[in-house]
Every structure is written in structure tokens, then in C-alpha cells.
BAMIRO-383147 format. One record per residue: x negated, y negated, z negated of N, C-alpha, C in turn. Coordinates in steps of 0.001 Angstrom, whole numbers, plus 500000, padded with zeros to 6 digits. Atoms other than C-alpha are relative to their C-alpha. Layout:
XYZXYZXYZ
...
//
This chain:
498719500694499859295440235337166213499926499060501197
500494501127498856296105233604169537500677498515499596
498988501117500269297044229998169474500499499687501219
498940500435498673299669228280171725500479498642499678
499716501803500222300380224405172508501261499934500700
498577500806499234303990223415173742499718498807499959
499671501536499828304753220040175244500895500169500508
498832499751499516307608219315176011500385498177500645
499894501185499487308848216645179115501435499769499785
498326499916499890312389215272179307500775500058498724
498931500620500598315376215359177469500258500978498353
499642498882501567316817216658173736499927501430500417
499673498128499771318178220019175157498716500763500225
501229499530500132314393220624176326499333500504498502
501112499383501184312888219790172978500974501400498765
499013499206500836315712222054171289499960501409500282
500220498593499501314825225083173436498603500066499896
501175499854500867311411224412172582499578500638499055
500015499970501219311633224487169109500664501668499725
499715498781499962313499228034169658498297500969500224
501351498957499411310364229636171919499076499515498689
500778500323501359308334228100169098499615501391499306
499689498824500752309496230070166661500204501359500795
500307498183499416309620233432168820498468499769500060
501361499178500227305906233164169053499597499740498674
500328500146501405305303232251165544500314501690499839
499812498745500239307125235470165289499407501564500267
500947498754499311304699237672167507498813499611499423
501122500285501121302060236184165027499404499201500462
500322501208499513301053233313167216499737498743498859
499908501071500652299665230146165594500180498597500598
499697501583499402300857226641166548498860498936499732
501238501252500331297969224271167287500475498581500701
499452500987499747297939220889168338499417499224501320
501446500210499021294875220271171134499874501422501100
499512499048499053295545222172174096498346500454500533
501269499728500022291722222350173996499753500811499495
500180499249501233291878224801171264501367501211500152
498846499313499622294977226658172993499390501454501048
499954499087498755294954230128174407501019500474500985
499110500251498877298040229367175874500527498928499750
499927501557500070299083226184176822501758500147500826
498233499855499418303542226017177747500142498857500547
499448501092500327304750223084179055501071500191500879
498447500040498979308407222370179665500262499068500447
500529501287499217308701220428182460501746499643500276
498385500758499535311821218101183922499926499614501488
500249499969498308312888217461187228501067499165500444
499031500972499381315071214706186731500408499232500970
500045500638499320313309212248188672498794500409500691
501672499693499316310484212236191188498886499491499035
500611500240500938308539210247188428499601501184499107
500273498987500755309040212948186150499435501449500491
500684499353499292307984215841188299498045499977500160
501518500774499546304322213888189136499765500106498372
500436500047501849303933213455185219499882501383499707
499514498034500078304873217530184886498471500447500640
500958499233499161302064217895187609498389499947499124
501266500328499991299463215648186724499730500538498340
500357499576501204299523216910183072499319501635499743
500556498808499982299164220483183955498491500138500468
500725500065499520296293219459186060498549499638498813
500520500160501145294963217713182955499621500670498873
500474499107500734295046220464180863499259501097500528
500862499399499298293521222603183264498528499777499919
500664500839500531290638220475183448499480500226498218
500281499708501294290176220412179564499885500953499600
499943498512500301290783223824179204500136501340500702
500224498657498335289767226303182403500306501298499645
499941498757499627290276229165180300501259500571499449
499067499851501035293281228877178843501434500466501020
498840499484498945296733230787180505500618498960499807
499532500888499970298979228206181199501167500481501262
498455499723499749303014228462181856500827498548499949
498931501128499635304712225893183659501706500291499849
498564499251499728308802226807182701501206498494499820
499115500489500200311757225188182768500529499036501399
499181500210499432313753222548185287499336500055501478
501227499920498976310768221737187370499653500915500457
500440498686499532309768225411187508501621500474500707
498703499742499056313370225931188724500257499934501555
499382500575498680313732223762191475498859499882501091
501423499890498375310215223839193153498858500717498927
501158498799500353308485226891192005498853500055500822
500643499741499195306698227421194780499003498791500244
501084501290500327305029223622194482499188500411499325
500469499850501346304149224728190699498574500917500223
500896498668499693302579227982191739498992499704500552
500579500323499084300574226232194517498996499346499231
500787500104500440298420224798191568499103500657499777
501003498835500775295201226033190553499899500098498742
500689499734501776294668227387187010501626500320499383
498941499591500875298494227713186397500301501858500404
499476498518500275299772231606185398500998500201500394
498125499360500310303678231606184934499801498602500078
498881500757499478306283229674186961501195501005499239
498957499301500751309430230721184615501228498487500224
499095501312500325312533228867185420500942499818498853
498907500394500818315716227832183576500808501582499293
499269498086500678317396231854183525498893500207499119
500378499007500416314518233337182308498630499365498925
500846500811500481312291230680180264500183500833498413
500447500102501537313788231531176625499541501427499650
500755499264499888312189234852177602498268500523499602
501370500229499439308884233723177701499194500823498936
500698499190500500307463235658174579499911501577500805
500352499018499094308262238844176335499183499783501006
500029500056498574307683237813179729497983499666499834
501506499713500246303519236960178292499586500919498841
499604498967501561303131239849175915498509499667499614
501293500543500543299368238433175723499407498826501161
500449500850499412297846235355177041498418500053500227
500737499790499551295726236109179916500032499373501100
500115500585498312294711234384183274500803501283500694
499236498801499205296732236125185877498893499754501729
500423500388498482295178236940190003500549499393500646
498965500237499286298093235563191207501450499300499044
499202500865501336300504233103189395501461500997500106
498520499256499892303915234894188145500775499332499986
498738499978499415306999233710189456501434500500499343
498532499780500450310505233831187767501093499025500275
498842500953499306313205231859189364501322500627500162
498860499143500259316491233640188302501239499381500015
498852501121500046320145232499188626500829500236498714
499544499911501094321806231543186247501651500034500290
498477499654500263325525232865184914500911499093499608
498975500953500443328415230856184087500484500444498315
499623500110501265328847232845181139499912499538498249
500856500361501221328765232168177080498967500489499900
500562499303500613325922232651175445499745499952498561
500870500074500974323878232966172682498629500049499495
501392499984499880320387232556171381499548500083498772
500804499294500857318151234403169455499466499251498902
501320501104500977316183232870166078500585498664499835
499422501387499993316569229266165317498348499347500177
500897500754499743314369226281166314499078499943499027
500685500680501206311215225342164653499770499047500229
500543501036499780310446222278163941499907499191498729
500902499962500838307604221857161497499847498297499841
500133501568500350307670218312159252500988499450500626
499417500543499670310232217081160644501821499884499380
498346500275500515314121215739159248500952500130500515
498482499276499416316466216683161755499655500486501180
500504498467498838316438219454164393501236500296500660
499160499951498765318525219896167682500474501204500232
498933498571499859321178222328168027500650500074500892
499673499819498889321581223415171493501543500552500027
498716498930500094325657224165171898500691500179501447
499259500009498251326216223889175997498773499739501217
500858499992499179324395224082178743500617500152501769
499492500653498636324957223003182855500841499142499558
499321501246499225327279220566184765500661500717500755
499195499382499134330102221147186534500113498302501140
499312501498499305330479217292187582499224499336501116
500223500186498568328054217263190166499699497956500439
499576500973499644327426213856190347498600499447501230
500669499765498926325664212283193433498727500113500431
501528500027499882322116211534192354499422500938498772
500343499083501582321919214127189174499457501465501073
500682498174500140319743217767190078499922500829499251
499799498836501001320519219169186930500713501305500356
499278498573500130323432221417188036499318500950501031
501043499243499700320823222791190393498511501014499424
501258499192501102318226223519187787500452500818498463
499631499694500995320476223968185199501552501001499958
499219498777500044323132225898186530501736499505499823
499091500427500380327188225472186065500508500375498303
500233499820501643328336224716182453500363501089499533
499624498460500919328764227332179854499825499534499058
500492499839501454329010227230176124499541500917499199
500701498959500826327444228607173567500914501035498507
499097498885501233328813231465171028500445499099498850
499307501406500806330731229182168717499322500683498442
500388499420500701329766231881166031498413499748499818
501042499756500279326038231875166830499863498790499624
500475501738500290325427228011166821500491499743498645
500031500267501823326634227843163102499355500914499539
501118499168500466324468230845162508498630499118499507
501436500371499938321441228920163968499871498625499008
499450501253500718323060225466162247499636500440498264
500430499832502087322897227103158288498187500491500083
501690499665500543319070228474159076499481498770500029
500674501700499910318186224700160077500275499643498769
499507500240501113319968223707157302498898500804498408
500546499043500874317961226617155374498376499400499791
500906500351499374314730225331156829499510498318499128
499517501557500514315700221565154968500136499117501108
500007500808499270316576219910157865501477498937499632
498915500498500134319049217308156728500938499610500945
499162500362498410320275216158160302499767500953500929
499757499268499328321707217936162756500394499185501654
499763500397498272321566217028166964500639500737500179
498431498575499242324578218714168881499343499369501260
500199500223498356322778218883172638500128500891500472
499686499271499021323343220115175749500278499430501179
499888500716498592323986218841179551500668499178499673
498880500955500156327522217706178900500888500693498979
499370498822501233328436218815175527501563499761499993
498507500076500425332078217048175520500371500968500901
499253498615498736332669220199178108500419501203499275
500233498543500632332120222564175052501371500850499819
499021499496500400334748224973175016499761502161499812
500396498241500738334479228915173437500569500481499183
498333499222501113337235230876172364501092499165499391
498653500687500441339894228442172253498861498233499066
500433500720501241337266226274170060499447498800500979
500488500991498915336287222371171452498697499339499086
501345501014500996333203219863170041500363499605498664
499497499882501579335570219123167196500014500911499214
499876498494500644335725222795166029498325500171500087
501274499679500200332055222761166218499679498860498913
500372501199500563331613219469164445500624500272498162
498854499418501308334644220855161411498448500486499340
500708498851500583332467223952160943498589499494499261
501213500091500587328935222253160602500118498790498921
499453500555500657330695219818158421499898500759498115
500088499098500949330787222773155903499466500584499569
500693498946500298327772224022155706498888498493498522
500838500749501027325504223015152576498320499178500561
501409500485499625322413220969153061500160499455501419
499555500979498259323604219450156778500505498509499316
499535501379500621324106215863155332500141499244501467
499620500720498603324425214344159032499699500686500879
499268499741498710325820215207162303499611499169500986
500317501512499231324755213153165355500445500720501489
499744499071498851325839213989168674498910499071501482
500650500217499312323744213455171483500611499515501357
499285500800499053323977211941174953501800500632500634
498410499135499429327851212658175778501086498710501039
499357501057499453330075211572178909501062499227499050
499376500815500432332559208873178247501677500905499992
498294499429499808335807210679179641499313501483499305
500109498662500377334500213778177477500746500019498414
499648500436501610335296212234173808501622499865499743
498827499531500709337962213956172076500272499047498934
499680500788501496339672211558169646499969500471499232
501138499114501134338971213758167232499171499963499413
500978500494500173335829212911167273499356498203499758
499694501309500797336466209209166431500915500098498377
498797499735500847339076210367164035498557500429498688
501228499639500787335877212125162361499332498539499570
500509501202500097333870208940162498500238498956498422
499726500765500458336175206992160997500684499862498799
499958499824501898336780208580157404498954500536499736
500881499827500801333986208655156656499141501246500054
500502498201499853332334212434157366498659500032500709
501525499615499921329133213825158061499653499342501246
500235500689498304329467212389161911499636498885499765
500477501292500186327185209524162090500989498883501089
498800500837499510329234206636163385498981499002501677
500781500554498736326827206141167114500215501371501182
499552499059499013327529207864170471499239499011500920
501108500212499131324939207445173121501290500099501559
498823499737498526327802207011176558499200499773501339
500634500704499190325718206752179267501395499253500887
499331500679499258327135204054181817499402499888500878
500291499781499360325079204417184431499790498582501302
500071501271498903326266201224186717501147499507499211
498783500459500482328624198717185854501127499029501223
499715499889498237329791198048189352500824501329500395
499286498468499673332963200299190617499255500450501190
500806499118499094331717200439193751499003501199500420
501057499185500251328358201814193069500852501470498926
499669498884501244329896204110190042501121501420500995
499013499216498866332684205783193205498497500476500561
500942499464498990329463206382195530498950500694499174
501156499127500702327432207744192497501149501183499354
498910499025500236330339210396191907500667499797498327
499904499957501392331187209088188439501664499636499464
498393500077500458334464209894186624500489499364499358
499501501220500536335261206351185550499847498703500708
500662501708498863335507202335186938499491499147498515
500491500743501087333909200044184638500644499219499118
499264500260501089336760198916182734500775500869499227
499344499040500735338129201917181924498422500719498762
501404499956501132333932202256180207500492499064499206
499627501204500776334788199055178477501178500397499057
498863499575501541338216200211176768499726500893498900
500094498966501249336990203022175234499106499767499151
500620500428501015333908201296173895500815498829499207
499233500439500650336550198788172708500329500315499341
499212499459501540338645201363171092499105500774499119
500660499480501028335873203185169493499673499269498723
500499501188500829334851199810167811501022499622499315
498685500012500494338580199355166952500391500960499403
499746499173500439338973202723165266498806500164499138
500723499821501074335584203109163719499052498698499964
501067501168499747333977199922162036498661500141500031
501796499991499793330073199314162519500000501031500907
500327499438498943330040201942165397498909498903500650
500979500087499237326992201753167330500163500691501491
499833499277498975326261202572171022498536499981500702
501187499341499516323380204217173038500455500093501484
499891499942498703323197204322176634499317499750501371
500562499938498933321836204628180091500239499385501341
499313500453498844321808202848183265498985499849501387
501328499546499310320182203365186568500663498762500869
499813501331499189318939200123188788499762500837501639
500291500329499010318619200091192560500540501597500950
499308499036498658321269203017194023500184499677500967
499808500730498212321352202877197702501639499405499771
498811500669499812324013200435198533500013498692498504
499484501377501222323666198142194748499420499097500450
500509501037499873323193194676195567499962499032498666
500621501236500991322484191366193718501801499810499389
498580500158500293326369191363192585500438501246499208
499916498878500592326731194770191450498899500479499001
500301500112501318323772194660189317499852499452498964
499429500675500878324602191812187598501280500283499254
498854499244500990327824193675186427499369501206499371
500713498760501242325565196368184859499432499260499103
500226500603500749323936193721183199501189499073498821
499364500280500497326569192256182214501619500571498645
499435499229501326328049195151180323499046500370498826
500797499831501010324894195790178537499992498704498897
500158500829501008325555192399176817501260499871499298
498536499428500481328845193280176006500271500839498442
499655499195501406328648195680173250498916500245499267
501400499631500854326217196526170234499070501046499950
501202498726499325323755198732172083498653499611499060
501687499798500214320622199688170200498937500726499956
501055499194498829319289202086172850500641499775500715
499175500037498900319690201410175866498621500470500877
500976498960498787317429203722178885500326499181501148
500136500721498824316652201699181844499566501027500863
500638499179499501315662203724184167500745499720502234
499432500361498646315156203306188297500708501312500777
499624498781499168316819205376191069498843500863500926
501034498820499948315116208417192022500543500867501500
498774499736499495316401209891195312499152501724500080
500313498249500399316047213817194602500776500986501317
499432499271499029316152216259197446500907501111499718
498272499090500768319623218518197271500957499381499488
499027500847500159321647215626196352500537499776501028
499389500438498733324339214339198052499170498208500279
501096501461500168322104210746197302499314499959500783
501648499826499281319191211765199145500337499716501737
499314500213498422319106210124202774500893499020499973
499015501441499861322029207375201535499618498638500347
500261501068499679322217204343203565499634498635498723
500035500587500916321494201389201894498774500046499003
501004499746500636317989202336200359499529498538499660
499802501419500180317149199541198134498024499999499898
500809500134500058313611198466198154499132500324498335
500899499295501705310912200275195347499486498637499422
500545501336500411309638196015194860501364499712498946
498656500811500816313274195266194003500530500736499063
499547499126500814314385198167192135498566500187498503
501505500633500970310747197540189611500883498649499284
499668501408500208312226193936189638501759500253498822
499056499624500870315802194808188672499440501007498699
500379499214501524314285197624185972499552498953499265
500547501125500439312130194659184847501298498998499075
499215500602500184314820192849184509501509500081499019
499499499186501017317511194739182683499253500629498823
500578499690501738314842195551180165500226499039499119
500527501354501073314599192109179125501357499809499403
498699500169500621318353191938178784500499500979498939
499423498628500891319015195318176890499045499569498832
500696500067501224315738194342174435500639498800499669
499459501107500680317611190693173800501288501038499391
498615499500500983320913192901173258499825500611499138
500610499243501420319268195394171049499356499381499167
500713501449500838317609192457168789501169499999499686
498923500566500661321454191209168284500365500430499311
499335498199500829322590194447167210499338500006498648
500910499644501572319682194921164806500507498935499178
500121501476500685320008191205163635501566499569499167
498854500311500242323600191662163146500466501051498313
499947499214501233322778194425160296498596499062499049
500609500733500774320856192027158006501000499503499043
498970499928501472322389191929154526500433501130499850
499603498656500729323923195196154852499196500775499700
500111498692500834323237198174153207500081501380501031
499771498963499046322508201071155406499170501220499459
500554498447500439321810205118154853499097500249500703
501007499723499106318998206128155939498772501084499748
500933499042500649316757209127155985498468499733500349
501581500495499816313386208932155669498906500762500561
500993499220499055310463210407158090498726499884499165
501467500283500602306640210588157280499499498712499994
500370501669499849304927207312156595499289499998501462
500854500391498679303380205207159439498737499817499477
501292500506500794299958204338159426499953499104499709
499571500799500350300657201226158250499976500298498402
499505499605501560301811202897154918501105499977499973
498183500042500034305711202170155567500457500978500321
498977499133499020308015204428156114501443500008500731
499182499781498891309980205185159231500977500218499672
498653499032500338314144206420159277500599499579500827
498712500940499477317037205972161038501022500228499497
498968499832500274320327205054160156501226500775499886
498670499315499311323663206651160474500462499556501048
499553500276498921324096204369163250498800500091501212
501369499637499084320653205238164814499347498805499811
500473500983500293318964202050163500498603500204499703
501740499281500115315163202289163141499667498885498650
500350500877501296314400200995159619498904499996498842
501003500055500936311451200311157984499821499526498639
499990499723501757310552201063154071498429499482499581
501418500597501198307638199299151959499484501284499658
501494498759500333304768202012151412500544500500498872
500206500102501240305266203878148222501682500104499795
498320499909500558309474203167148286500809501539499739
498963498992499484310388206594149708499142501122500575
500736498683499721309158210114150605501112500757501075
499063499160498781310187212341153877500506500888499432
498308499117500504313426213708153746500846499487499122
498668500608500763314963211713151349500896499031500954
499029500829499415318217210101152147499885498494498905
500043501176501410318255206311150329501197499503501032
498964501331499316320552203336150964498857498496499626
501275500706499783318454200642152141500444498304500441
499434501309499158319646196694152719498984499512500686
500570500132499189318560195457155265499388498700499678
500693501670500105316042191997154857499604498847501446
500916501166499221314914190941158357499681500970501222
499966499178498791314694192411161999498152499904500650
501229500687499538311024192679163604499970500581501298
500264499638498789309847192705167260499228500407500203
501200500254499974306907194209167837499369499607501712
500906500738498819304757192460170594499099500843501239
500366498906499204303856195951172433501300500422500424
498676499304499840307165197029174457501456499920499351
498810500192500708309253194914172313501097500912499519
499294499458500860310385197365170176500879499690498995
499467501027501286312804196355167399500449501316499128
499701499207501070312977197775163768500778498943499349
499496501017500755314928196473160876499008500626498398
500851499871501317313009196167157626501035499391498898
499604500123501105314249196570154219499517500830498357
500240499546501744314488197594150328501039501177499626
499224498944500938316117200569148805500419499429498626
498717500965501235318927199224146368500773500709499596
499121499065500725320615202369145671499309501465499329
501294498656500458319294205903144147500180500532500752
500408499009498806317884208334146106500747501479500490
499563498660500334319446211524146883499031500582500939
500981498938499312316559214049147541500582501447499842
499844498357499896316842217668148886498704500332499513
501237499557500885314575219670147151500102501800500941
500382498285498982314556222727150136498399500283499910
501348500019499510311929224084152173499646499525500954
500475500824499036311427221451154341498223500285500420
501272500823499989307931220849153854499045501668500036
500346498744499650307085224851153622499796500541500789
499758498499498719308929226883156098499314499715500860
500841499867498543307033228230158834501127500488501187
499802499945499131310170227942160760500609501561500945
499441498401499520310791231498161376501636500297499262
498474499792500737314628232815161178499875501676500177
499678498572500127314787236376159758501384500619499088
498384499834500412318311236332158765500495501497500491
//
């Protein structure tokens, strides 16, 4: 039996197409190990967001190389897209597989062997629907990512996705509730809706709400969560959901990117920063306790000391409790790349620095502001500690007394007391289970993950 290690860099939609190839080699009788030391093939799906991420992509392959000289090893995905020919130029890697032809990859190694000459797949990709084979695995774990869209049409000035990833397309509106009841089958109580820019989803007349209805209806899906989605993409609908109450957890991740028009016009983005502001207004005005998640990038050519103080100054604005800092990256094939105005890598550190400290005080408020209530919350494997992990319906990270609660159950949990921890100022909220439990009694804890439907 050969074994095979995935890692996976980057974003949901990665680990969600992961969790697919997974399960196709489980299916060719492959066993999933965990020590790429102990791997006779070693995958990793790489990202190519930023130049950061790229160098991490590299130096890891290099690393497993190293550890494991004899092991085939398949660099695929955004990174293998956009600079194959870098990838290839390593020693010890096999297969360069990009974005077309990655969820291939069981065929495409029908046995894992060193190759003379690394193989090469860099294919373009179609605009049309699709669909995809099997459903994700993803072994021990409480909720599992359900790929329903894929590319960008919006092009914006410092993003390389729609280069690696192609222009958007949705997915078979039919298959994705296919793959949605085997997860479901699998015991996965929560359900991720990802993809580039899912509020784009449209397939046979059907939009994100008609996907959201449907998985609404299926048994054993007890929560809905939708993943990072633009701002001008959100169908009221999808507040309308929210806010009686329904399987849709009541948090939407918007990235905001800058909070500065200026900057937000020269980074191609289809909003000014008060028209971001109303709608997190009216979301908060239509559904109560809404939560928000979000992203914002420091030091675009041209932001000065004025313009990123208005990004800061929206992050203290609303009850964010994620918020992604992250610096500017200038990625060749953008219209970005080359823009006047290049802000210094000291100052752009400094600003990241700096907006952390403000987003971890705003995320503290947030948490601190759910103390006394009562919040749902499913429950993960214990920590080592003995507590166990969950998050909310509003994405809240809430810690359980040893012994309270077992993975996969859903409880209702009040909240006692917010903690920081003193590594990366993290913040959880700690509490007690005060209501009864409702446990699924699937095959969570079984399935091997395979869909033979």
C-alpha cells in the first residue's frame, strides 16, 4: 500500500480541493499518513498569492526533499500555475500540475515514482460549469468545505488569482448538494460554501441563495457558514436568511482591503469606504449579534500616513473577530507591479505591526462583548490542555472545561470570561455548557471518507 502526505498552503478553496484528491487516492487504495518522512508521495498545494507565500511553497518542498530523497513529490496548484517552470527548476520535485489539471492528479501519477525529468501540466482553464467527482475527506474533523465557484472576473489591481485561477465559473448546482448530503453522510455537522468569489455563483438560473435554500434541507447539515465573500456580492437574501433564524450562521468574513477611497480606486475595488460601512451597518441592523471577518492590506504603492489611518480606523468600527493583516505584495502580471509610489518594506512591517495591535484590541471587544451570553457551539477534539476547542455560530473560538463535551457535539455554552493568550495574542472566550447537548450519532469518527454513492 503506498502512502501519500498532502499539505496544503493558502486559502479554504485549496484545503477543499484537497480534501477531494484525498479521497481519490484513498480510493486507488492509498493510505493517508502524516510524516512526509514515511510518504511515498509527498503533494503539496501551493499558493501564489503573495511573494511570501511562493518562498514558503519553495522552501518547504526543499524541506521535504531533504527529509525524504526518495520520495516522488508533486508540486500542484496556483504556484504550479503561474511559474511552473521556477517549480520544475527544483531538484527532487516530479510533477508541476497546475490549476486545469491538478484535481486529476490520481490519474495523472498512476504510481509514485521519481521521474528523469520533472512532468509539467500547465493547462488553461474554461469558463465553463463544472463539476467534481467524490466528495472531500476530511478525517476527525466537524465541518468540511464545499467548493461551489471558482475564478475572478474582477481583476483587481494587486490580486494574481484570475491568472492562476482562471475566469469565474460555477459549479453544477446539482452536484454540490450531491457532494453536500455525502459530507453530511460522513457526520460533518458544518458546512463551508468556498470559492474565489462565491457571491458570483450563478448556474441555471440558480444564485448563493438557491444554494444556501437547498443545503438548508438536507439532514445532518446543522450549520451553514459562508466563507470569504465580496461586499457588493451579498444578496439580501442572504441576510434575510440570517435573520430568522436558519442554518446560516449569523458571520460574513467582507474583506475591506483599505479604508482609504483613494487607495481602494487605484487597487481596482468595487466600493469607497462608506458605501463598506453601510452595509456593515445594515447587516447589524437586520441581523442582531452579526459578526464580521475581514482582510486588509498595509503599504499599497501610493498609501500614506492618512490613508492608513482610515483603514485603521474602520477596523475599530465594527465587531470584527478575524481580522487578516496582511502586507502588500507586488506580484508580477498585475497591473500593481511597477506602481509609483512604492512604500518602503521598514514601513509597511511597521504599519502591519501596527494594525495588528489595533485589530487584536478590536477582536478582545468583540469577544468581551459576548460574556453572559449563551452561545452554540460545536465542539472539536480536546486541546492538550484537556479543554475543548469550538466555534460559535458567529465564529467565536470558545473554550469548554475538560470532560464537559465530546467532538461533534453541538452544546449551548454561556460565556464566563474572555482570555488572551500571551503568544500572538490570540483571544478565546471561555465558558460552561447550560443547556443539553444535541449529539449526532453518524459516522463521523469512522468514515474513511470515501464517496461511493
Amino acid at each position: 500500500m503506498h502512502r501519500v502526505v498532502f499539505e496544503t498552503m493558502g486559502c479554504r478553496l485549496n484545503q477543499a480541493e484537497t480534501a477531494v484528491l484525498q479521497s481519490r487516492f484513498l480510493e486507488k487504495g492509498y493510505a493517508l499518513a502524516d510524516d512526509p518522512a514515511d510518504a511515498d508521495l509527498f503533494v503539496l498545494h501551493t499558493c501564489t498569492l503573495t511573494t511570501q507565500a511562493t518562498r514558503q511553497c519553495r522552501r518547504r518542498l526543499r524541506q521535504v526533499m531533504r527529509k525524504n530523497p526518495t520520495a516522488c513529490i508533486a508540486a500542484i496548484g496556483c504556484h504550479a500555475q503561474t511559474d511552473a517552470g521556477e517549480l520544475a527548476q527544483l531538484e527532487g520535485v516530479d510533477y508541476v500540475v497546475g490549476t486545469a489539471d491538478k484535481m486529476r492528479l490520481a490519474e495523472i501519477i498512476p504510481t509514485p515514482a521519481r521521474q528523469a525529468e520533472p512532468v509539467v501540466l500547465v493547462g488553461r482553464m474554461t469558463p465553463d460549469a463544472f463539476a467534481i467527482d467524490g466528495a472531500g475527506c476530511y478525517p476527525h474533523h466537524t465541518r468540511a468545505h464545499l467548493k461551489i465557484q471558482e475564478g475572478c472576473d474582477f481583476v483587481c489591481a494587486f490580486c494574481i488569482i484570475p491568472r492562476s485561477r482562471g475566469r469565474a465559473r460555477s459549479r453544477s448546482f446539482d452536484d454540490l448538494v450531491r457532494e453536500a448530503r455525502t459530507l453530511a453522510g460522513f457526520g460533518h455537522r458544518e458546512i463551508v460554501l468556498t470559492g474565489v468569489n462565491i457571491g458570483t455563483y450563478i448556474e441555471g438560473g440558480r444564485t448563493l441563495v438557491d444554494v444556501i435554500d437547498a443545503l438548508e434541507r438536507i439532514d445532518g447539515v446543522d450549520r451553514i457558514r459562508i466563507s470569504s465573500i465580496e461586499p457588493t456580492t451579498i444578496d439580501a437574501g442572504v441576510l434575510d436568511r440570517m435573520a430568522r433564524g436558519s442554518k446560516l450562521c449569523p458571520y460574513l468574513h467582507v474583506p475591506l482591503q483599505s479604508g482609504d477611497d483613494r487607495t481602494l480606486g487605484a487597487m481596482r475595488r468595487r466600493y469607497d469606504s462608506q458605501s463598506y460601512r453601510r452595509f456593515l451597518r445594515d447587516a447589524m441592523d437586520r441581523v442582531p449579534g452579526i459578526t464580521f471577518g475581514t482582510d486588509v492590506m498595509v503599504g499599497f504603492p501610493g498609501e500614506d500616513e492618512t490613508a492608513f489611518e482610515r483603514s485603521c480606523e474602520v477596523i475599530r468600527e465594527f465587531p470584527f473577530v478575524n481580522v487578516h493583516v496582511f502586507g502588500f505584495s507586488a506580484r508580477p502580471r498585475t497591473s500593481a507591479f511597477g506602481m509609483a509610489g512604492t512604500v518602503p518594506a521598514r514601513e509597511i512591517q511597521r504599519r502591519h505591526d501596527h494594525l495588528q495591535r489595533v485589530a487584536q484590541a478590536q477582536v478582545a471587544a468583540s469577544y468581551q462583548s459576548m460574556v453572559g451570553r449563551t452561545l452554540r457551539v460545536l465542539c472539536e477534539r480536546p486541546a492538550s490542555d484537556g479543554t475543548r476547542n469550538g466555534f460559535s455560530d458567529e465564529y467565536v473560538r470558545v473554550r469548554i472545561p475538560g470532560g464537559d463535551a465530546v467532538a461533534n457535539e453541538m452544546v449551548r455554552v454561556q460565556i464566563r470570561e474572555i482570555e488572551i493568550s500571551q503568544k500572538g495574542g490570540r483571544v478565546a472566550a471561555f465558558g460552561y455548557i447550560v443547556e443539553e447537548r444535541e449529539t449526532w450519532r453518524g459516522q463521523h469518527e469512522e468514515s474513511v471518507c470515501v464517496d461511493r454513492s
